[in-house]
C-alpha angles and dihedrals in degrees: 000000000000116000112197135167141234128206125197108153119291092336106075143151152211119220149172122237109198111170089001088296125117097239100168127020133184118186130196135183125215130247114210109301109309104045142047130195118224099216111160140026134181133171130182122237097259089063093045114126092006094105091250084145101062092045100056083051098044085057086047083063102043086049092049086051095046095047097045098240144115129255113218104193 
């Protein structure tokens, strides 16, 4: 399961590529320059229960970390 980013500005996301399709998304926007906001996730029937979910979170994290900011759910 591959987790990759998108950046477009203060409205981003997180998703999941699986046979070169985007199969989950979450998408934040940031808050100033310390925080982001989680605000929407999807993700298609052949990643269901397959804790596509949790990844894409988890690499929200790691990126918070990373980045030294806050994640206001």
């Amino acid at each position: 399961m591959e987790i990759l980013r998108k950046v477009n500005g203060n409205k981003s996301e997180f998703y999941i590529l699986e046979n070169k399709i985007e199969e989950a998304m979450m998408s934040y926007t940031w808050v100033g320059r310390d925080n982001i906001i989680i605000d929407h996730t999807e993700v298609n029937e052949p990643l269901k229960g397959k804790n596509g979910s949790k990844q894409m979170v988890l690499k929200a994290v790691e990126f918070a970390r990373e980045k030294g900011i806050k994640i206001i759910p």
